[in-house]
N, C-alpha and C positions, 0 to 999 in steps of 0.2 A: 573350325578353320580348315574343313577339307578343301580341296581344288577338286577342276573337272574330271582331272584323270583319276581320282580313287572310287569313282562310282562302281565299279565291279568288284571292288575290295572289300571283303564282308568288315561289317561295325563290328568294333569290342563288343562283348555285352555290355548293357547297361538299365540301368535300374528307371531314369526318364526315356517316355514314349519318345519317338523319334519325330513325331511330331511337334512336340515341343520343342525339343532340340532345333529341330527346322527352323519354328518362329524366332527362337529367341536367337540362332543363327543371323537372322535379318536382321535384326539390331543391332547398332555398333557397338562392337566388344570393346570391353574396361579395357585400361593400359594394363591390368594384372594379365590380360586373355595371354600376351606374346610369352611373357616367362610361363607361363602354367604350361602351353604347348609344349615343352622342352625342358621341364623339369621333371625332375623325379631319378631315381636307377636304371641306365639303359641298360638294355640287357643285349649280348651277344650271343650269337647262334651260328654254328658251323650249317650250310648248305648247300646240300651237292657235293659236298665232299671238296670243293675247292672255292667255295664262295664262305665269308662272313659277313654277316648282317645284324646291323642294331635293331633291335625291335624297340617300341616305345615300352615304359615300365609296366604300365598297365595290362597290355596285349596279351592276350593267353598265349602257348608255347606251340596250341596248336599249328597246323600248316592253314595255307591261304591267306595269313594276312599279310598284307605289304610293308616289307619293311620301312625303315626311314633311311633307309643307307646298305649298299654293298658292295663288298671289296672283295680282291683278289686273296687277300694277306689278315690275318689278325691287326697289324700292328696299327695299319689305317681305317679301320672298324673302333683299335682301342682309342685311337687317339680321336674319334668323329666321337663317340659317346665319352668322351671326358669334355671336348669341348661346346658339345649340346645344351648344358644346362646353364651356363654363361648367353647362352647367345640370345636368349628374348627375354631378359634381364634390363631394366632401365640402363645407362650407362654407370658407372661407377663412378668416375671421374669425368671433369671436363678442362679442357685447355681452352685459355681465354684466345684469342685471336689477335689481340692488341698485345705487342712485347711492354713492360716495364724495364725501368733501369735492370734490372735481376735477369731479365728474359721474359719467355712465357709463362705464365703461370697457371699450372694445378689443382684444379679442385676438387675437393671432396665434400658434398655436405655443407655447402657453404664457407670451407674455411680452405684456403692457400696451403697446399701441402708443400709447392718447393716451384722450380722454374724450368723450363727446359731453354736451352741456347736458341735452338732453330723453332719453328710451326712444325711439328710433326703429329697431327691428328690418330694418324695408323699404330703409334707408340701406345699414343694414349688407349685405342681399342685393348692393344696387345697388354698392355697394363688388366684392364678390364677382366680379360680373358684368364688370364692369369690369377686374379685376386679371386673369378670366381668358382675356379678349379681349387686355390688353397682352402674356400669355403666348404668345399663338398669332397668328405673323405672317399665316396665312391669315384668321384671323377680324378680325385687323385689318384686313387690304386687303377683305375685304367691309366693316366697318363705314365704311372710307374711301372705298370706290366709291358706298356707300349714299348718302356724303354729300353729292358732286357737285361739281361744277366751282366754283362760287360760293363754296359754303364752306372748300375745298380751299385754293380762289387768296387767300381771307382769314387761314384760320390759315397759310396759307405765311405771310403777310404778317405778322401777329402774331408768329410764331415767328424771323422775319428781324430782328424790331424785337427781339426779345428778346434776341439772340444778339448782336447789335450792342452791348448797354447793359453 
């Protein structure tokens, strides 16, 4: 699933000819293709000394290959590689379109998980995004380094109080 612009971007290695890679490129790719591109451990790298960039998991550490992403700051580096491997993932959930007496209703997997009052589609993504960052303890520890020491040492705190009650 490359585009036009990575043509000067060297390939990972890999073990299938690029040829084949090519043909079966032509082919329309399985619904697993969009999660595979985006899954896995992204990996961060300081460059330039003021830039951070994800690389995909795979990608040696070498230089020249193009990243997936670069930032100014760590913090939106961690938080583009927590939220990566959510994002060519089937949806998790879906909201029906039609309200019932309850409201809207939530699905998962066939079954009604609960209602929401208004259509709010974008909730529901953000549900999505959510559920599959608590899936993946790698994406959690980026969205938790993303957070920072301040917030860390409060929900510690909040969660201490919680456990106690």
């Amino acid at each position: 699933m490359r585009s036009d612009d990575d043509r000067n971007t060297p390939r990972v290695p890999n073990i299938f000819l690029r040829e084949f890679l090519d043909r079966l490129g032509e082919r329309l790719e399985p619904p697993s293709a969009a999660e595979a591109a985006v899954a896995g451990t992204w990996r961060l790298e300081e460059i330039r000394a003021t830039f951070y960039a994800v690389f995909r998991p795979e990608t040696p550490p070498a230089r020249g290959y193009r990243p997936t992403a670069v930032f100014f700051d760590p913090h939106h580096a961690l938080l583009i590689a927590a939220l990566l491997p959510g994002t060519g993932r089937d949806p998790l959930y879906r909201l029906h379109k039609e309200p019932t007496a309850d409201g809207y209703p939530v699905e998962s997997g066939g079954e009604v998980l609960g209602h929401l009052a208004v259509f709010d589609d974008k909730l529901i993504d953000a549900l999505h995004v959510v559920e599959c960052i608590l899936r993946s303890p790698e994406a959690l520890a980026n969205l938790l380094e993303a957070a920072g020491a301040v917030v860390l040492e409060r929900a510690g705190a909040i969660l201490e109080g919680r456990m106690g009650e």
